[in-house]
C-alpha positions as CSV (number, residue, x, y, z in Angstrom):
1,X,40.9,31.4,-16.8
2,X,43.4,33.1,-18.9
3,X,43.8,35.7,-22.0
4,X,42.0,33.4,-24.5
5,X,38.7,33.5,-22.5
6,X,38.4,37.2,-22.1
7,X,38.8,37.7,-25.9
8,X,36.3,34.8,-26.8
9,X,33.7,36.6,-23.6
10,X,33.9,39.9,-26.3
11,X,33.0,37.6,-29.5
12,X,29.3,37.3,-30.6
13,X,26.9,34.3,-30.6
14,X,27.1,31.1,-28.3
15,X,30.8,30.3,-26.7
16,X,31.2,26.6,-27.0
17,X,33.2,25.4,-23.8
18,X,34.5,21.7,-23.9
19,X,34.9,20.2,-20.7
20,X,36.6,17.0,-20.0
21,X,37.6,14.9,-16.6
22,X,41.3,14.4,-15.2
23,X,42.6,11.0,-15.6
24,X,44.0,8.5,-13.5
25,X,47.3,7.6,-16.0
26,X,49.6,11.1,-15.3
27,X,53.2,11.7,-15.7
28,X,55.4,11.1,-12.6
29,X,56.4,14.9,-12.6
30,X,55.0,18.3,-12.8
31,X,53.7,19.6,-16.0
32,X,51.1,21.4,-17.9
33,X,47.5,19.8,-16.9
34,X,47.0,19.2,-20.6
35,X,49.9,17.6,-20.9
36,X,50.2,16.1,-17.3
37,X,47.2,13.5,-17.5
38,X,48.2,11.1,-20.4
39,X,45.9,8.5,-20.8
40,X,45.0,7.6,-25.0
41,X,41.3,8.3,-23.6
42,X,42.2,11.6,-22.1
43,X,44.3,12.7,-25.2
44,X,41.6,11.6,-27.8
45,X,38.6,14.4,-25.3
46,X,41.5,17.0,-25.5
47,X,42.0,16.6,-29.4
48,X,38.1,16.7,-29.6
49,X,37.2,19.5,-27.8
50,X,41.1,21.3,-28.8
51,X,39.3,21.4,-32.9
52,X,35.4,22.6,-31.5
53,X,35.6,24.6,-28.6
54,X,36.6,28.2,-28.1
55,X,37.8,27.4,-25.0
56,X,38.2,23.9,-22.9
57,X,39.2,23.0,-19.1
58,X,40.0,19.8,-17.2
59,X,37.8,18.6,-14.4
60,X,39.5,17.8,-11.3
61,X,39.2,15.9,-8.4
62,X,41.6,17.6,-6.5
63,X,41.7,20.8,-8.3
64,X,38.1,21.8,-9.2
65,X,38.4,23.4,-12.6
66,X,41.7,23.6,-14.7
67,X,43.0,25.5,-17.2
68,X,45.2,23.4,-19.5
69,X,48.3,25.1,-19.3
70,X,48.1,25.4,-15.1
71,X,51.1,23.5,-14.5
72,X,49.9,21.0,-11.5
73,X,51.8,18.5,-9.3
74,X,50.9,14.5,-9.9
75,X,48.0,13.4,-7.4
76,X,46.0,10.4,-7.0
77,X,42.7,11.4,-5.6
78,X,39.4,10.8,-6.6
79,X,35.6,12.4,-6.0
80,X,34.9,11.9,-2.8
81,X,31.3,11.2,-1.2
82,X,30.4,10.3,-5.0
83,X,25.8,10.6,-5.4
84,X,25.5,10.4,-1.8
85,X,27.5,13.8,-1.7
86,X,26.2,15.2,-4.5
87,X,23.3,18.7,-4.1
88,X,25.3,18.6,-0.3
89,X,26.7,22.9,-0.1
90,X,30.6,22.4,-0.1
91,X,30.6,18.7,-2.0
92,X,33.3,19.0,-5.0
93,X,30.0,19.3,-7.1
94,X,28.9,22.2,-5.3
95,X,32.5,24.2,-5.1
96,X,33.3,23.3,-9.1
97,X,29.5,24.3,-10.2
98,X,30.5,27.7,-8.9
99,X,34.1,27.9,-9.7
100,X,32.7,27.4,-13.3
101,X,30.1,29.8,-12.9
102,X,32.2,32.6,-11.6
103,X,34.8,32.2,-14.6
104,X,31.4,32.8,-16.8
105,X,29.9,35.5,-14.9
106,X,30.7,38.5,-17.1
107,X,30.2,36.5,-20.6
108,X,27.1,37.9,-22.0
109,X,27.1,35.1,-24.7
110,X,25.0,32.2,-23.8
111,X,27.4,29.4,-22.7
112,X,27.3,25.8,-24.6
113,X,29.1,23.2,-22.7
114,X,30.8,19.7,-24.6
115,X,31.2,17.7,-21.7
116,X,33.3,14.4,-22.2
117,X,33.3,13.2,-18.5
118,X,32.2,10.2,-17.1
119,X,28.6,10.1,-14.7
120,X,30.1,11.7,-11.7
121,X,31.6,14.6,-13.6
122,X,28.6,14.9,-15.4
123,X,26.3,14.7,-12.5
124,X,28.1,18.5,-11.8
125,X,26.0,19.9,-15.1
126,X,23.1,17.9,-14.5
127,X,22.5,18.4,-11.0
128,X,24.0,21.8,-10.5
129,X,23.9,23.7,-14.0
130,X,20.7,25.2,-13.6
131,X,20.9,25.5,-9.8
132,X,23.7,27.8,-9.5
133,X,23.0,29.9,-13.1
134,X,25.8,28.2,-15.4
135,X,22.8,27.8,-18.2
136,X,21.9,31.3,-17.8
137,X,19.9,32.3,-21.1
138,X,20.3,29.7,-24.0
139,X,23.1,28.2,-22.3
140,X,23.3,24.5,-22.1
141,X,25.5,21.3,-22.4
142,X,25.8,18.7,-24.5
143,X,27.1,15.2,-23.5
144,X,28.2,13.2,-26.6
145,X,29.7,10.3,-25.1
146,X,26.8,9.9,-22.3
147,X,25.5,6.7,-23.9
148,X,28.9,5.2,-25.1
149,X,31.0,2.8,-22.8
150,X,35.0,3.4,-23.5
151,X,36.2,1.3,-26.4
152,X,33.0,3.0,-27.9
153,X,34.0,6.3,-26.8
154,X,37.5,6.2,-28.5
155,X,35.9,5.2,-31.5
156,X,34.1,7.8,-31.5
157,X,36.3,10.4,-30.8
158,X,38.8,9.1,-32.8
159,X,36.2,9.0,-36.1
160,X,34.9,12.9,-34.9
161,X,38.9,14.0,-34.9
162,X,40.1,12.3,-37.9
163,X,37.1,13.4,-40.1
164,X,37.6,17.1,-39.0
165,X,41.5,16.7,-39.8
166,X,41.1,15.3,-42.8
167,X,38.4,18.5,-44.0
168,X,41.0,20.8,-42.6
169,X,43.8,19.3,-45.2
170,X,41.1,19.6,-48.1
171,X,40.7,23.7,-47.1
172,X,43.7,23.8,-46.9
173,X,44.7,22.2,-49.7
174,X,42.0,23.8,-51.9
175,X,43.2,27.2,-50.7
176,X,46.6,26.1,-52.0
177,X,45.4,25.7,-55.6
178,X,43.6,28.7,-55.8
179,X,46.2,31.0,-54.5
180,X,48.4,29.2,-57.2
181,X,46.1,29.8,-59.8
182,X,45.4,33.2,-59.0
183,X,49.3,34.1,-59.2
C-alpha cells in the first residue's frame, strides 16, 4: 500500500486497519482519493479512522481498494450485481476480499479492521473475511456504525472525533506545563 504499512507490518501487537467506502459527492477533478471524495459523511469516517488506525484505505467501486493518497480520476459507478453477486468468484466482493488480503499477507500481527461502510461494503468482511484468510489468527473487524442510520452516524463520529481532539489538547497542554515547570 505504501511506506507507512511496511513500517506498521514490523510493529508488535494487533494493527488496527480502518476501512471506509467511496462516496458519491467527489471533486470535478483529479486528486488525492482522500481528498477526492468530499462528502461531510465521508470526511467525518476519514477523521475517525485518520486519529485510531495505524493505517486506513477507501473502498471502491471502481477501484477495489485505495490508498488515500492514490491520486484517482472522478467516476460515478456503483457495486454492481449488489447480494445477488455477492460469494460469486470475480464479483467486486470477491476481487477486493483478496486485494485486501494480499496487502496483509506478510503482516504477522493479527489484523483488526474499523469498517465504516455501508451493508454492501460490509457484506465484503462478513461474507468473505474468513473465506479468503483476511482474519487469519485473532484478526477481526469491528463495525461501529452497523446499527446507526446516517444523521446518527455523523453524530456519532462527530462526538468519537471531537472527544479524542479535545484529550489530545489536554496532553498536550499538560505536557506544556510540565516542561515549563521543569525549566
Amino acid at each position: 500500500m505504501h511506506s507507512d504499512l511496511w513500517s506498521s507490518l514490523r510493529r508488535t501487537g494487533p494493527l488496527s486497519v480502518g476501512v471506509i467506502a467511496c462516496g458519491e459527492d467527489k471533486l470535478p477533478r483529479a486528486a488525492p482519493a482522500k481528498h477526492l471524495y468530499c462528502s461531510r459523511h465521508f470526511q467525518l469516517c476519514r477523521t475517525y479512522v485518520s486519529q485510531r488506525c495505524d493505517l486506513w484505505c477507501i473502498l471502491s467501486a471502481k477501484h477495489g481498494v485505495l490508498h488515500p493518497n492514490q491520486v484517482i480520476e472522478p467516476y460515478n459507478e456503483r457495486v454492481s450485481g449488489g447480494r445477488r453477486q455477492i460469494g460469486k468468484p470475480g464479483c467486486w466482493h470477491h476481487r477486493t476480499a483478496h486485494e485486501l488480503r494480499a496487502l496483509f499477507a506478510t503482516c504477522e500481527r493479527p489484523v483488526h479492521f474499523y469498517v465504516l461502510c455501508g451493508k454492501t461494503y460490509r457484506a465484503l468482511f462478513k461474507r468473505w473475511g474468513w473465506d479468503c484468510g483476511l482474519f487469519a489468527g485473532d484478526g477481526g473487524a469491528v463495525y461501529p456504525l452497523e446499527s446507526l442510520g446516517i444523521g446518527e452516524q455523523d453524530t456519532w463520529l462527530m462526538k468519537q472525533t471531537k472527544q479524542r481532539c479535545a484529550r489530545a489538547k489536554r496532553h498536550a497542554h499538560a505536557r506544556t506545563t510540565n516542561s515549563r515547570e521543569v525549566a
